[in-house]
C-alpha positions as CSV (number, residue, x, y, z in Angstrom):
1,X,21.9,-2.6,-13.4
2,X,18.4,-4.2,-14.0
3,X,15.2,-2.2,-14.7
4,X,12.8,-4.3,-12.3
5,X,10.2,-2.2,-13.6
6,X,9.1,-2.7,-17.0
7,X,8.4,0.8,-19.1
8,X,5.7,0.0,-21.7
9,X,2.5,1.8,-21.9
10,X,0.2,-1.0,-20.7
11,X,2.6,-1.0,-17.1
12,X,1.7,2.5,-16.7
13,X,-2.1,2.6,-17.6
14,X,-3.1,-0.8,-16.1
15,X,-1.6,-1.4,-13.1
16,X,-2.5,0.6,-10.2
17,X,-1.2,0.7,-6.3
18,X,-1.8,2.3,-3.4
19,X,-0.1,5.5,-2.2
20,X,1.2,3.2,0.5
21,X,2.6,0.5,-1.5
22,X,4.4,2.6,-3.7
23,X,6.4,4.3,-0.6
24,X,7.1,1.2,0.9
25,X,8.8,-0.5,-3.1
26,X,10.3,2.9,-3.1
27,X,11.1,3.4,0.6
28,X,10.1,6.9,0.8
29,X,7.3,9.1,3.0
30,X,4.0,9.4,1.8
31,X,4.8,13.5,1.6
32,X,7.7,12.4,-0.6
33,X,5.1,10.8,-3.4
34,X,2.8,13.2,-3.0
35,X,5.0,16.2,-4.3
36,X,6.7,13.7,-6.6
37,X,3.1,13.4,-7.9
38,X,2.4,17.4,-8.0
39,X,5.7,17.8,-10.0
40,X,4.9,15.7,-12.5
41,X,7.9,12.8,-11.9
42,X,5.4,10.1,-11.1
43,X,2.1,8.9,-12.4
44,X,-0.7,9.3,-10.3
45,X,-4.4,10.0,-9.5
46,X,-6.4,10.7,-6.9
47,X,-10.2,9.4,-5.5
């Protein structure tokens, strides 16, 4: 199987989407991301 996302640094610090986007490429509920977020599985940041 193929990593479509690519893991470096630079991915991770530079490249920014919406709360939204990111449910819809990963096809789960906002709520879903959010405690994703909280526990510490997915990088995020809030405004």
């Amino acid at each position: 199987m193929t990593n479509r996302f690519r893991d470096t640094p630079e991915s991770f610090t530079t490249r920014w989407i919406t709360l939204g986007q990111a449910c819809k490429l990963l096809g789960v509920n906002e709520s879903t991301l959010r405690r994703w977020a909280d526990a510490g599985h997915v990088r995020s940041f809030r405004t």
